[in-house]
N, C-alpha and C positions, 0 to 999 in steps of 0.2 A: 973403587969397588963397585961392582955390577950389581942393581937392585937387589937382582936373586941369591945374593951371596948375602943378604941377611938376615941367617937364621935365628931364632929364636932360643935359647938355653937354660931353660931354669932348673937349678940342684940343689938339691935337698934344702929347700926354702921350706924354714918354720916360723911359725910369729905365733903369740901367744899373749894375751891380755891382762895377766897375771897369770899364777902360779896353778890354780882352777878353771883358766880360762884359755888353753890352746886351739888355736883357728886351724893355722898350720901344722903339719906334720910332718915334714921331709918331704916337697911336691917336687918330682922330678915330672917337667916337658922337655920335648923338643918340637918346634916350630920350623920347619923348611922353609928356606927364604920365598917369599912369594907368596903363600901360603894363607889361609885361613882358616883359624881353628877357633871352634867353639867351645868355651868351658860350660860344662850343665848340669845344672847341680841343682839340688834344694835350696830355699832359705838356710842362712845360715852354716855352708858348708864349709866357707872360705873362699870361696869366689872371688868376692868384691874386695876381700883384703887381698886376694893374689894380686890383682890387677893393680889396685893402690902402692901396690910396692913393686910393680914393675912400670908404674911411671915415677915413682922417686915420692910420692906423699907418704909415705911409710916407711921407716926402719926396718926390715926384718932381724928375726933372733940368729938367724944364722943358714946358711947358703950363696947361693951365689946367682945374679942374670946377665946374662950377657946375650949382645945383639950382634952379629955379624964378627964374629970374636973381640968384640970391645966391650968388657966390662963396666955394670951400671952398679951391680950391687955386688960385693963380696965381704967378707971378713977385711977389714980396714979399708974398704974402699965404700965411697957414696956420691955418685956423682948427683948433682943437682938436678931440678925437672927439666930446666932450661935447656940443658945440655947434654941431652939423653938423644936427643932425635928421636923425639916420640909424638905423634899427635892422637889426641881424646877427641874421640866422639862423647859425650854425655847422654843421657839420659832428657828427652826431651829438647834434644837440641842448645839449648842454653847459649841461646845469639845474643849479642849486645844491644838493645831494643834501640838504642839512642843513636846507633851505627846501619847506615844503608847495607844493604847484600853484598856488594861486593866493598864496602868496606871494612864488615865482618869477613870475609875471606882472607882479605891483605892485610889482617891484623898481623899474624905472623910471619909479613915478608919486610917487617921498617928494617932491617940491615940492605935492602935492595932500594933501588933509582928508581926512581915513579913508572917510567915506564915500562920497566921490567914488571913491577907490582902489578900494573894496567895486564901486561899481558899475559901473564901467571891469572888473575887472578879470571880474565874472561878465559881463559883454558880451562880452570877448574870450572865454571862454573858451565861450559859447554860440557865438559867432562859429564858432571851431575843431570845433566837435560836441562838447564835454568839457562842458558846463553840468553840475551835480554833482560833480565830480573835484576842489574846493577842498582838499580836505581832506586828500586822498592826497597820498600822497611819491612823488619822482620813481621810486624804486626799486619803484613797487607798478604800475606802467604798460606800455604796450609801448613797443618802439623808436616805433611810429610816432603814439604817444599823446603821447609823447616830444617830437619832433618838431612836431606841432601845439599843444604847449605851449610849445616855442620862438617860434615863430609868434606864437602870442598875445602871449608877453613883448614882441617885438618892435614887434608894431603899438600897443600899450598905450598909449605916449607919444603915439602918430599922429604918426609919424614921414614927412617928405616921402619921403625914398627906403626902403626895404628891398632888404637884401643879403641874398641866398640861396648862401653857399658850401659844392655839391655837398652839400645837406642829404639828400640821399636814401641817399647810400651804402652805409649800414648798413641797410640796410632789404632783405629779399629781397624779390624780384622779384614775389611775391604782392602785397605792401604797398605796394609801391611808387605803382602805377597810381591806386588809392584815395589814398594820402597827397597826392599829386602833384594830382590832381582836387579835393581838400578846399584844398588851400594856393591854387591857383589862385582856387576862388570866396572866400577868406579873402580877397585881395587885393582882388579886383575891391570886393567889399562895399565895402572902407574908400577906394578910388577911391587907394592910396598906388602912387607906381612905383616897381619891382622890378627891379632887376638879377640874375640868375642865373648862376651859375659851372659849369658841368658838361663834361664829358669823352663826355657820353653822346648821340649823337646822337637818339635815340630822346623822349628827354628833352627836350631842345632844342626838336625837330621838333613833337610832342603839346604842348607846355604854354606855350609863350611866344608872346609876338603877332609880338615880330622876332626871329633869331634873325644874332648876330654873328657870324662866323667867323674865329678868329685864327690867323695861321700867322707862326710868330717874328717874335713883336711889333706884327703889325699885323694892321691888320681886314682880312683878302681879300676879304672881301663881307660885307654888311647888307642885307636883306631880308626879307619874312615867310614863314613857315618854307617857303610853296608856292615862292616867287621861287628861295626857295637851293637848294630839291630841282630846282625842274623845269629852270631857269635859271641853271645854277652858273656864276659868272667862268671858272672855269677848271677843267682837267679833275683838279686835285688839289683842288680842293674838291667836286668831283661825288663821287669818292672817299671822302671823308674825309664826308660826310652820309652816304651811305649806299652801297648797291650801286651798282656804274658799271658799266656795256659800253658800252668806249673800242676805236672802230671808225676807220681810214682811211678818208675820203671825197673826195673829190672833186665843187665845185659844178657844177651841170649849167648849161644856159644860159639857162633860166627865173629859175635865182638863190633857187628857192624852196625846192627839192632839190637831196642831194645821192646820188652814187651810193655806196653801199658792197658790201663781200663780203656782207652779208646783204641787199642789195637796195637798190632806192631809199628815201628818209627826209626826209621833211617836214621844212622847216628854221624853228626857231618864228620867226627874224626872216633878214634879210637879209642877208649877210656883205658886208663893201665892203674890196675891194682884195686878197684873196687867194682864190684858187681851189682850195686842198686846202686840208687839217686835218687836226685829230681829232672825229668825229661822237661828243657824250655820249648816251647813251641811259640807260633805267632798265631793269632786268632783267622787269619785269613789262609793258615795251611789247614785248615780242619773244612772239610766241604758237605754239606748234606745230602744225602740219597735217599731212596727210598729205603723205608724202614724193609723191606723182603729182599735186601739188593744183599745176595751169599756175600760172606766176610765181614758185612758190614757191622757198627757195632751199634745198637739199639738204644733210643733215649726220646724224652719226653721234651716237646719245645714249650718251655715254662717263662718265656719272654722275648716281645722284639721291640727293639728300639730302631725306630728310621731314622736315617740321618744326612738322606735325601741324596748323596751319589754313593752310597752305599746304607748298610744296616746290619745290627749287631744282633744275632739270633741265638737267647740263651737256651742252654741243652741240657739235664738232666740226663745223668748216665749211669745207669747201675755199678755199684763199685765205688762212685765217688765222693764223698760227702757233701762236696760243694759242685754246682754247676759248670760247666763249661762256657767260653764266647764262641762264635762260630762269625765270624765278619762275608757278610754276602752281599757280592755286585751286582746291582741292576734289579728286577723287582723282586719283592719278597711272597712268598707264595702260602707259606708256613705260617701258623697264626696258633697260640697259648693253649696248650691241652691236645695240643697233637703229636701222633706221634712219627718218628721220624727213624733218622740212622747217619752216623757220620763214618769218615774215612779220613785218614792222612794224606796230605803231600807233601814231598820238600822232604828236606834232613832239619833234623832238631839238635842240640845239646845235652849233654848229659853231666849235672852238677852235685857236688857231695850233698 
């Protein structure tokens, strides 16, 4: 079977911690072999129990996973962890301290000849950017040296899936970006697909091909990571990816636009059967002009936060009870008590 041939399936997978306490709720994915997709969710969605039962440390109540059409979990079936063809990234790396680098890597190759293990195991770790590092201990590294030695361990066996649960955490925000870019071409190289556990939309959005969005227990939307930004189900996952301005609209009679307190707005598809909403937009489609610029729609700038390659410019707008965000590149010109004028770009959403 060819790497890319193992896709990912999970159906109507529920689990439930008693009778008051369901995590799961019927989670249907699919995972295209090769693949990496990020699950993104709040605390406490179901996340970390989806993933626990797709590497075999948990029972589910009922559904089914299967890898490359080989069943892991279904109704009378339970294959063991061992024998799933799955490898765990953890959290924080979680390497054998008492075991050198690359003998944390060949932990999972003892069915292989020493020198197959030797040379598996300096491939993964050339793979990761660490070639040379065999030697060191895991305490002589950084968190995200760490990290990419987990990685190795993991792919070593060439395993059909890889599980990545929230491996960045520990890592500041410097290291992060780089780790995240290195794990990403790790992956691709070995053609294995990747299921990712994260809380981070940032994360999610940059580094996965699909990215899932769980809201108690279930998938809200699947799509890649442009479909859930631009085009969210709904206006609590436009939310929960990233900045939202959740506007009133009203369809006009063309059906292509709608009207709002910030003016008219391109509707990316065509709404059928209701004539008001909620209009999603993204903070960075709304642009400033001058408050006398014809069309434009008039508002007070009552807040700016810099946030040094860009800045978030709040807008008071007659009509709306709550402020607007307004996201502006490069300097900021606009300062608290002035006043100004915004306008549209782009197509938005329109939500019940």
């Amino acid at each position: 079977m060819n790497d890319h041939d193992n896709e990912l399936r999970v159906r109507g997978l529920s689990k439930s911690y008693g009778p008051e306490a369901p995590v799961l709720r019927g989670v249907d994915l699919t995972v295209p072999g090769g693949a990496l997709a990020a699950v993104l969710g709040p605390s406490g969605c179901g996340k970390t129990t989806l993933l626990r039962i797709v590497a075999g440390f948990l029972d589910a109540d009922a559904g089914s996973v299967t890898v490359g059409g080989r069943t892991l979990t279904a109704p009378g079936v339970r294959l063991p962890p061992e024998s799933r063809r799955v490898g765990i990234v953890p959290q924080e790396g979680a390497l054998f301290p008492h075991l050198s680098v690359a003998r944390n890597v060949a932990f999972g190759l003892s069915g292989s000849g020493r020198d197959e293990r030797r040379r598996r195991t300096e491939e993964m770790l050339g793979l990761v950017g660490l070639a040379g590092y065999g030697d060191r201990m895991p305490h002589e590294l950084s968190g995200g040296q760490q990290q990419r030695v987990a990685l190795a361990r993991a792919l070593a066996p060439r395993p059909a899936l890889v599980l990545l649960d929230e491996p960045f955490n520990a890592l500041d925000s410097a290291l992060r970006t780089g780790v995240r870019a290195d794990v990403r071409a790790a992956l691709r190289a070995t053609g294995a697909t990747a299921l990712l556990v994260t809380h981070d939309q940032q994360e999610a959005l940059s580094t996965a091909d699909l990215v899932a969005v769980v809201r108690q227990g279930r998938v809200a939307q699947c799509g890649t990571p442009q479909e859930v930004y631009r085009r969210p189900a709904d206006p609590w996952v436009a939310g929960f990816v990233g900045d939202a301005v959740l506007l009133p609209g009203t369809v006009r009679s063309d059906g292509s636009t709608a009207s709002t307190p910030v003016g008219p707005v391109a509707l990316a598809s065509q709404p059928h059967g209701r004539d008001t909403g909620t209009v999603v937009l993204r903070p960075e489609q709304l642009r400033l002009t001058e408050a006398s610029t014809t069309g434009a729609v008039r508002g007070t700038v009552t807040n700016v936060c810099f946030n040094g390659h860009d800045a978030k410019v709040t807008v008071a707008v007659r009509g709306l009870t709550a402020p607007v965000d307004v996201r502006v590149a490069g300097p900021v010109t606009v300062v608290p008590g002035q006043e100004t004028a915004l306008r549209v770009t782009g197509e938005a959403t329109l939500h019940e």
